[in-house]
C-alpha positions as CSV (number, residue, x, y, z in Angstrom):
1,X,0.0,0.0,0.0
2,X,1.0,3.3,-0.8
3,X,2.2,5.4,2.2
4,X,0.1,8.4,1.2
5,X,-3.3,6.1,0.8
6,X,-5.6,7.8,2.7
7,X,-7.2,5.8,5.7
8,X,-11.0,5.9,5.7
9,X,-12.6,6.8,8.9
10,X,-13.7,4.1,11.1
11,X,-17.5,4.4,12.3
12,X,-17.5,3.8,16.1
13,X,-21.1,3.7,18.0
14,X,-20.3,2.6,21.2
15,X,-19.8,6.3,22.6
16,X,-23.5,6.7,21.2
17,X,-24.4,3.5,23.3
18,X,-22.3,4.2,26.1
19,X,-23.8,7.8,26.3
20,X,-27.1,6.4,26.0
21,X,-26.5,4.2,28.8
22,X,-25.4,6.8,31.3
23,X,-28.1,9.4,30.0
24,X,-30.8,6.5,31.6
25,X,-28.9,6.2,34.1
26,X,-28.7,9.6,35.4
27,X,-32.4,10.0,34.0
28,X,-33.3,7.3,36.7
29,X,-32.2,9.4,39.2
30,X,-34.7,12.2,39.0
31,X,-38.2,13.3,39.6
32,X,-40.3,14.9,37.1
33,X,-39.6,18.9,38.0
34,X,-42.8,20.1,39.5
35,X,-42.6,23.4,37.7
36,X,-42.4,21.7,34.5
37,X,-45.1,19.2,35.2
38,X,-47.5,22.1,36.3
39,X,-47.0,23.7,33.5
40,X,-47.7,20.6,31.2
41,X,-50.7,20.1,33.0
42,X,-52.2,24.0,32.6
43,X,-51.9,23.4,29.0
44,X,-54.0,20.1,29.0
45,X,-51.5,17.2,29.0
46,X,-52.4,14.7,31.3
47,X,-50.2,13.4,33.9
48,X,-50.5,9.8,32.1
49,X,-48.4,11.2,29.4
50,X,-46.2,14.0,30.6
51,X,-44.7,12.0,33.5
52,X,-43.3,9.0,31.2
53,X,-42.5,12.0,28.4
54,X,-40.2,13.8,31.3
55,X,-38.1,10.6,31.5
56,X,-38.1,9.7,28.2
57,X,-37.5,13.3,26.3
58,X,-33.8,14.1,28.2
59,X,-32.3,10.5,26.8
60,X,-33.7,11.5,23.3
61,X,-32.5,14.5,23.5
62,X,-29.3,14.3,24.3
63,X,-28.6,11.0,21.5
64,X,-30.1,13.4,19.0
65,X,-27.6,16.3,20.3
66,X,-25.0,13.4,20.0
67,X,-26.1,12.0,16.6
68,X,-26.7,15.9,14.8
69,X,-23.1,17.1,16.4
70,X,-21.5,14.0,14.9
71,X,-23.3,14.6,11.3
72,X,-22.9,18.4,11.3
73,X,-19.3,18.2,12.1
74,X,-18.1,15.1,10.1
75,X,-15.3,16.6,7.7
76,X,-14.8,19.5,9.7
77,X,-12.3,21.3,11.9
78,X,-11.8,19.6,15.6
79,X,-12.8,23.7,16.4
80,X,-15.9,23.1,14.8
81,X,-16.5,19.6,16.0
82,X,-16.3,20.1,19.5
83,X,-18.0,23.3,19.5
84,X,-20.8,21.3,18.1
85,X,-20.7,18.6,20.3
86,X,-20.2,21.2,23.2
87,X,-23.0,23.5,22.6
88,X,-25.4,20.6,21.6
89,X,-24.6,18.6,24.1
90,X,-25.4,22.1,26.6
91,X,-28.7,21.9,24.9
92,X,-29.7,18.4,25.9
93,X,-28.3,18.9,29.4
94,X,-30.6,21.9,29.5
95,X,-33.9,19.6,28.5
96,X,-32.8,17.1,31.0
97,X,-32.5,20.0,34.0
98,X,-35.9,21.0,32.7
99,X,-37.7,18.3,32.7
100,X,-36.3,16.4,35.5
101,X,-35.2,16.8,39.3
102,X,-32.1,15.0,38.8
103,X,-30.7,13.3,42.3
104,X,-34.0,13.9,43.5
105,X,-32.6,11.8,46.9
106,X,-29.4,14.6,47.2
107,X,-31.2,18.0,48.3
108,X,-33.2,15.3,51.0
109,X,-29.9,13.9,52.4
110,X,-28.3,17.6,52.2
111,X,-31.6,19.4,54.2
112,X,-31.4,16.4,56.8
113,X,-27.5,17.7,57.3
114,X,-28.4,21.5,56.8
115,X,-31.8,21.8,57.5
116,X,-34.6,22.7,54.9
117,X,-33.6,24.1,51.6
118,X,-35.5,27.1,50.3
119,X,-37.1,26.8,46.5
120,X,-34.4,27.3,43.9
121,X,-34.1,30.1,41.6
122,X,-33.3,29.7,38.4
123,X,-29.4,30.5,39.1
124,X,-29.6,27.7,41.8
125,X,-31.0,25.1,39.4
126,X,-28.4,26.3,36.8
127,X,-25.6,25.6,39.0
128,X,-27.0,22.1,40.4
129,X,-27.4,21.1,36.7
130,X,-23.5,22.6,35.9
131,X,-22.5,20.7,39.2
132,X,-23.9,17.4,37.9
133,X,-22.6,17.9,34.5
134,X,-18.9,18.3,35.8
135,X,-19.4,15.7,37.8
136,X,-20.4,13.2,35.4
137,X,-17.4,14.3,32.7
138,X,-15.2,14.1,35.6
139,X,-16.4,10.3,35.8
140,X,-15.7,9.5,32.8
141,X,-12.5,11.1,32.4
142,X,-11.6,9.2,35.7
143,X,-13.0,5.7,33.9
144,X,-10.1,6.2,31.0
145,X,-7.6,6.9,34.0
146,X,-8.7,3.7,35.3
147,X,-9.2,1.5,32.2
148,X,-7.3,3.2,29.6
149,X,-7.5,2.3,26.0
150,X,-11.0,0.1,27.3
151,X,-12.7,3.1,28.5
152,X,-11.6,5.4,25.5
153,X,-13.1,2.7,22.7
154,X,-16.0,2.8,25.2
155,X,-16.8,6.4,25.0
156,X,-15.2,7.8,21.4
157,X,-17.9,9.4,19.4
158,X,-15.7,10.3,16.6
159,X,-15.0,8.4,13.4
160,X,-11.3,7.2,13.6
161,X,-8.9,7.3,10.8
162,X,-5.7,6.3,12.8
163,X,-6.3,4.1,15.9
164,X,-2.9,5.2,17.7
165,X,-4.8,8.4,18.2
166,X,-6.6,6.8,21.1
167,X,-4.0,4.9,22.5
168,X,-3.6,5.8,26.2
169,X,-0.2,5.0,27.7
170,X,0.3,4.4,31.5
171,X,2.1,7.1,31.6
172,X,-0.6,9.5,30.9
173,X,-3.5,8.4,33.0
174,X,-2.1,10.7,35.1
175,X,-3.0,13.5,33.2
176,X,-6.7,11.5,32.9
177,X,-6.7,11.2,37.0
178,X,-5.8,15.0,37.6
179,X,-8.5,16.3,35.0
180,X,-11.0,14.1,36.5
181,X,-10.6,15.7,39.7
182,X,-9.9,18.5,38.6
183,X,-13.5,18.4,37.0
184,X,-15.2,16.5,40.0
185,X,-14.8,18.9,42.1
186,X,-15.2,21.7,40.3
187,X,-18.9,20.2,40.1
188,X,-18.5,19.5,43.9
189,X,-18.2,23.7,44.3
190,X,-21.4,24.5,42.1
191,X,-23.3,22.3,44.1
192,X,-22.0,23.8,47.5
193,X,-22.8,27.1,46.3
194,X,-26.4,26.1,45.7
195,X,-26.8,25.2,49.0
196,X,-24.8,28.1,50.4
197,X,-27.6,29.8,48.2
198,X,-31.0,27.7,49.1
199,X,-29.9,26.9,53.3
200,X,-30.9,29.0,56.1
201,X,-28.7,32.0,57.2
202,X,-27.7,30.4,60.2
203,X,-25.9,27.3,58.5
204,X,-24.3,28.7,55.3
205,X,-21.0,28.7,56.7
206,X,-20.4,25.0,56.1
207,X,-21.3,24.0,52.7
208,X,-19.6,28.0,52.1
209,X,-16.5,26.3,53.3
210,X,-16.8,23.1,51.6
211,X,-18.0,25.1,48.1
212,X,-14.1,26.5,48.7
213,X,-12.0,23.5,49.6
214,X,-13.6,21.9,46.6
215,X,-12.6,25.2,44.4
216,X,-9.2,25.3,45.5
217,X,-8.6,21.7,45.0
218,X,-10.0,21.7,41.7
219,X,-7.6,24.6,41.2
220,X,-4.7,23.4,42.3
221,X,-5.3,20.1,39.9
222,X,-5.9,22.6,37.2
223,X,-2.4,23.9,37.8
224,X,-1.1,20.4,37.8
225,X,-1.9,19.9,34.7
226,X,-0.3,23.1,33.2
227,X,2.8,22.1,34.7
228,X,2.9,18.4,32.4
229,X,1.9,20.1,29.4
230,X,4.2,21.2,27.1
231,X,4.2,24.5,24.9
232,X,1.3,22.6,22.4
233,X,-0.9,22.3,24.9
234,X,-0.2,25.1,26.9
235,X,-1.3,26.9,23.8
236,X,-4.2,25.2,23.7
237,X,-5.0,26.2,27.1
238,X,-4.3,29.8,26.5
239,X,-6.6,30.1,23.4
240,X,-9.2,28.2,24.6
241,X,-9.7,30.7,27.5
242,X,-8.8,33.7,25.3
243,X,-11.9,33.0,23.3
244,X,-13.9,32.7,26.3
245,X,-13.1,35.8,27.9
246,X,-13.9,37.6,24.1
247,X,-17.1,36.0,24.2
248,X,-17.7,36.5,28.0
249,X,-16.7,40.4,27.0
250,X,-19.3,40.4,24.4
251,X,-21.9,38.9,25.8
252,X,-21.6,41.2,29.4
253,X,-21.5,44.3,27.3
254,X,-24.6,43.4,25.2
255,X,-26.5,42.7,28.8
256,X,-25.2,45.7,29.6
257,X,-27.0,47.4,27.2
258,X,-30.1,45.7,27.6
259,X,-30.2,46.3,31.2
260,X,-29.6,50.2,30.2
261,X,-32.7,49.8,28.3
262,X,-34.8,47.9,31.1
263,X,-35.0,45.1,29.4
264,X,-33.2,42.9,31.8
265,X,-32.1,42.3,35.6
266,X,-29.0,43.1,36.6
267,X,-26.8,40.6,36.8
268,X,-25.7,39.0,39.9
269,X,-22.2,37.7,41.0
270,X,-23.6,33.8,40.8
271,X,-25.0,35.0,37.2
272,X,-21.4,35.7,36.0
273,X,-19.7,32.7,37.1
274,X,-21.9,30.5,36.1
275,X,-21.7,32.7,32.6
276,X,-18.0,32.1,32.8
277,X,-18.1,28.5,33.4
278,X,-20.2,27.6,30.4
279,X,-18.5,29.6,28.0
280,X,-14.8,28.0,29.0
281,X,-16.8,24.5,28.9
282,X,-18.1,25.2,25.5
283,X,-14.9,27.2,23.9
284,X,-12.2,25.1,25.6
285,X,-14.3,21.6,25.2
286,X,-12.1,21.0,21.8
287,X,-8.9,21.9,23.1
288,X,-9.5,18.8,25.8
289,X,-10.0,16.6,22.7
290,X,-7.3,18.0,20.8
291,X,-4.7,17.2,23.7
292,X,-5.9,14.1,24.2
293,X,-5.6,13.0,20.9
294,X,-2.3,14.4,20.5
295,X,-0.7,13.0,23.8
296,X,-0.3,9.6,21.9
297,X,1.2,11.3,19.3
298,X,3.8,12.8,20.8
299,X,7.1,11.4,21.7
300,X,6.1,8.3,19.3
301,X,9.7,6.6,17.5
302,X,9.1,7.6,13.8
């Protein structure tokens, strides 16, 4: 065979099944969101059907975010791609906070320990539904630091047209162990500050103080990580959160201007993390494939 033969991409469903699988999963965990179901039922559907439909409609959505990220994005840039697969896969995360209360058991076991827990707002719900998103990536992140090359068939979503690219080394399951904490408890801090938001005055200090051991640990794993990459990667890193704070710049200036014109609320402090935390999930969501598709790479004997 010729060396310059090109090397036709290799269909790969099980990421679509494994996804699948952990979608149920989490689904199973929840409780149709009585907001949602009240306002389903105002509008005539009866309970019959919308309480099976709030189960069912977060697994189909995120497979079809899945399936239309992969088909949009076939051919194109890993920029593109991921963005895709980032800001679709925000989308279905966003139907299954909607329609379900997911870990319907946790706010239970957390009132018994705090006492009650007041209604959430929307920016409390936002940041239980970002907590549970990191802490699901950081999972599965922590599954290929575990299992390796197993784990990484398991969950690849892309076509592949040279397997080496998801080789994992033991060497750099390191890098896959740090990230995943690095992510879980990231998630750990959004969830604290939702009950530092939601618990009564007199016991905010301790989930306060837990939200911040959780930050600073996730931070100092962050930093971990920039010290094993090299100047690729660090790159990466640096344009990946560029972008973000361009489009975090953009988008405060044109609330800004709307809430000049009455149009909106101002914004709170909660409002522009959580602002901030989505946009460097979505911008820098590539450069997490890129680098892990080029760790392989590098250092290989030609």
């Amino acid at each position: 065979m010729n060396s310059s033969t090109q090397i036709a991409p290799r269909q790969n469903t099980y990421g679509v099944v494994t996804l699948g699988v952990l979608a149920v999963a989490v689904v199973a965990t929840g409780v149709p969101d009585a907001e949602t179901a009240a306002w389903l039922t105002e509008r005539g559907v009866p309970a019959a059907l919308s309480t099976p439909a709030m189960y069912v409609l977060p697994v189909l959505a995120i497979l079809a975010s899945l399936l239309v990220a992969r088909a949009l994005g076939r051919g194109r840039s890993p920029v593109v791609r991921w963005s895709l697969y980032a800001g679709l896969g925000a989308v279905g995360g966003f139907v299954m906070g909607l329609c379900l209360d997911l870990f319907a058991a946790v706010p239970n076991i957390i009132a018994a320990i705090t006492g009650p827990l007041a209604e959430p707002t929307l920016l409390d719900t936002l940041l239980w539904v970002l907590g549970g998103l990191c802490v699901v990536l950081g999972l599965m992140v922590g599954g290929i630091a575990l299992f390796g090359q197993s784990a990484v068939t398991a969950l690849q979503v892309e076509e592949v047209s040279d397997p080496e690219c998801l080789e994992v080394r033991r060497a750099e399951r390191g890098v896959f162990a740090w990230s995943a904490v690095g992510m879980i408890t990231l998630g750990l801090a959004c969830c604290a500050l939702a009950v530092t938001r939601q618990a009564d005055e007199t016991v905010r200090l301790a989930p306060a103080i837990v939200g911040c051991v959780m930050a600073i640990v996730s931070v100092v794993a962050s930093y971990v990580l920039w010290r094993g990459f090299d100047e690729m990667q660090r790159r990466h890193v640096i344009d990946g959160y560029a972008s973000s704070a361009i489009v975090a710049t953009l988008g405060g200036f044109a609330w800004a201007i709307l809430e000049g014109l009455g149009h909106v609320e101002p914004i709170s402090a909660t409002g522009v993390f959580l602002v901030l935390i989505f946009v460097q999930l979505l911008v820098t969501s590539y450069v997490t494939s890129s680098v892990m598709g080029q760790m392989s790479m590098i250092g290989k004997p030609a």
